[in-house]
N, C-alpha and C positions, 0 to 999 in steps of 0.2 A: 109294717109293710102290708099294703093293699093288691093279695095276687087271687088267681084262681086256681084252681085244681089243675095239677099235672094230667097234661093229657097226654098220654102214652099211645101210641099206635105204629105196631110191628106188620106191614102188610106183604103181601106178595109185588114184587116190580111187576107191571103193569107193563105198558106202551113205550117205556124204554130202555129194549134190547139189556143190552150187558152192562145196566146200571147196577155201578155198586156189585164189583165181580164175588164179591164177596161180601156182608154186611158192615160197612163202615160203622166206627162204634171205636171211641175213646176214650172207653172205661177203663180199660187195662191204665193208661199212665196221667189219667185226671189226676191224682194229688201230685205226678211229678214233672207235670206242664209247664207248670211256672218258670222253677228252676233249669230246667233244659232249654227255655224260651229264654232266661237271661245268662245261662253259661253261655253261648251260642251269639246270642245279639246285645248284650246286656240290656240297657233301658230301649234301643233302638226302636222297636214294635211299639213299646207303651206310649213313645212318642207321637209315634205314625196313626195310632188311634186315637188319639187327643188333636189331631190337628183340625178336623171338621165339629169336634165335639159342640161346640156352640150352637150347630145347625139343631139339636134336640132339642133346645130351648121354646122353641114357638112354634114345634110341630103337634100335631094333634094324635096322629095315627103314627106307631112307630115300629116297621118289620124289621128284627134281626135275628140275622141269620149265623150259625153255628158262633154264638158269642162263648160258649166254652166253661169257664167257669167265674164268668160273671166278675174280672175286672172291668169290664167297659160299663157295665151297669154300674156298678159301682160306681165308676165317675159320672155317669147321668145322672144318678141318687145325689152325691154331691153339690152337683150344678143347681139340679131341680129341673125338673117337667111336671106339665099337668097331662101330657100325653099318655094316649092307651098303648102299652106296648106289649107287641105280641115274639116271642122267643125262642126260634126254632133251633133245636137240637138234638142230635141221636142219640147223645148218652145220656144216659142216666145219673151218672156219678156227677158229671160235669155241673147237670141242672142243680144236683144239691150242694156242691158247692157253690153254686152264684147264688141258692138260697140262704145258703148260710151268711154268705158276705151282706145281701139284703134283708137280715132278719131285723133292723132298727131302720128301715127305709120307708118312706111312704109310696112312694111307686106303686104306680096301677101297670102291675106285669099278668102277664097268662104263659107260663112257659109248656112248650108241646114238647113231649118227648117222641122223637118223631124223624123221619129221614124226606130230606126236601119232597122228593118224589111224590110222597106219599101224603104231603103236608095239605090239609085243605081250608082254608079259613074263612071266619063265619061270614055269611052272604053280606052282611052290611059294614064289612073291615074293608076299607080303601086307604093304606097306608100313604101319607104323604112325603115319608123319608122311611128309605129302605138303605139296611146297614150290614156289611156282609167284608169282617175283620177278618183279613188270614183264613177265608172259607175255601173260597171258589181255586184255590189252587189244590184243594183235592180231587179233584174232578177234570177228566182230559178235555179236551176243547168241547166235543161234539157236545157230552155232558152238561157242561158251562153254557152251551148254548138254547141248551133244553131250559136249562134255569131260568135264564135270563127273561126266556117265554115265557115261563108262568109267571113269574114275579111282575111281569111287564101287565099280563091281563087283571093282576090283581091292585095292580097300584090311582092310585088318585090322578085326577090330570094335572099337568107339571109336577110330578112327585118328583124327588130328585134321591138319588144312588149314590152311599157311600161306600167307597170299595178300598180297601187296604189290601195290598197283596207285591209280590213280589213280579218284576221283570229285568228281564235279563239287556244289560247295557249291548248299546247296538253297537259300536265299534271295538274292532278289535283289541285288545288288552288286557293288561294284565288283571285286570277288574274283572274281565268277563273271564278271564280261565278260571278265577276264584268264585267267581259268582256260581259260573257253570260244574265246579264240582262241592261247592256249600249245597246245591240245590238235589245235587245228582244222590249224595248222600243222604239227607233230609228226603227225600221224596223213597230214597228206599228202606231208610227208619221206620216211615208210616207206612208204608205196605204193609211192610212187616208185623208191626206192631198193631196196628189202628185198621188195616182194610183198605187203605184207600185207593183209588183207581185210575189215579193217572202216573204217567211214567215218567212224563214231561209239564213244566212249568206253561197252563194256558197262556194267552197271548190276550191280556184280560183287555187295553184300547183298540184292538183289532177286531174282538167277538163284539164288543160296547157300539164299536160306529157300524159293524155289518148289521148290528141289532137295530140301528136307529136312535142311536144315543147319544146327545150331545156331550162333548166334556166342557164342562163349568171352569174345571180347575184342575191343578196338577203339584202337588208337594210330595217333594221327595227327601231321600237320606241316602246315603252310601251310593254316588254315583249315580241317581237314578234307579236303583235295586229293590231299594221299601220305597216304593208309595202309598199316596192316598189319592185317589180322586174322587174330583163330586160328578156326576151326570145326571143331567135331565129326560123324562119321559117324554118333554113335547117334541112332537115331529114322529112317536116312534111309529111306525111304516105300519105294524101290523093291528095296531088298535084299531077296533070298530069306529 
């Protein structure tokens, strides 16, 4: 495997407010992710992140965001890229496990150990697919929106957005009372556990089109509950 030095960087929050009330950081239950991710959903997740997978293939530049412990790398290694990818995430534990899993890989990765906020990438990185599995629902709206910002001035023109994450079914039923207390539980798991800052599931096609983001595509599973979509940067509003 062709990577580069772990770059670690623990800063002070800056410019936004009550990010991260506390320091997110899923080192406590990195070895027990897996399995709590398939007691819970079984394969369901591993599916929803394979459904854009192909799009790696003929990118050049490649941001992902909080990938965890490096099964989604894994199936990029699999596929194959000649892409440079760059790997953001706060834990420590996590990165060595996706190192482990790519230790017979060729992949040209750089993983930052690092909290988005804080994350700054080298002047001449313009990723052209941007990949953000199961992340962005740690983070409340406003958060998510901050994100979205930065990733937006750092990306290529026509870069396109893969997002896997959870939403809750708009009509009434028994889907969504299930949906809405799967979530309510899960989301106070990782407070608990992990730091994380939101209390409620973002409204991740909502922040996307007030961002200026087209959506490409839309797969889903369980009622509309897991998705993936793809979105485009062109048209987005606030680029120079």
């Amino acid at each position: 495997m062709q990577y580069h030095a772990i770059i670690c960087r623990y800063g002070r929050t800056h410019s936004w407010g009550c990010f991260y009330y506390c320091i997110m950081n899923f080192d406590l239950i990195a070895k027990h992710y897996n399995w709590i991710e398939k007691i819970i959903f079984r394969s369901d997740l591993e599916k929803v992140r394979r459904m854009n997978l192909a799009l790696v293939k003929n990118a050049k530049s490649i941001l992902l965001l909080g990938d965890g412990d490096g099964r989604f790398l894994e199936q990029v290694s699999l596929m194959g890229t000649d892409a440079f990818i760059v790997s953001v995430d706060s834990s420590a534990k996590m990165i060595d496990l996706a190192k482990r899993k790519l230790k017979k890989s060729s992949l040209n990765v750089e993983f930052n150990c690092t909290k988005i906020e804080d994350f700054q990438p080298i002047d001449n990185f313009k990723p052209d697919l941007i990949i953000a599995h199961f992340f962005l629902d740690c983070f409340t709206h406003d958060e998510v929106k901050l994100i979205i910002d930065r990733v937006s001035g750092w990306a290529a023109a026509n870069a396109k957005f893969v997002i896997s994450d959870f939403l809750l079914t708009k009509n009434a039923s028994f889907n969504r009372i299930y949906q809405k207390m799967l979530t309510k539980i899960m989301i106070r798991f990782f407070r608990l556990f992990c730091g994380i800052s939101t209390r409620f599931l973002p409204n991740i096609p909502k922040i996307m089109t007030t961002q200026g983001w087209n959506c490409l595509s839309q797969e889903s599973l369980k009622s509309e509950f897991i998705n993936s979509w793809v979105w485009q940067i062109e048209g987005y509003a606030k680029r120079p």
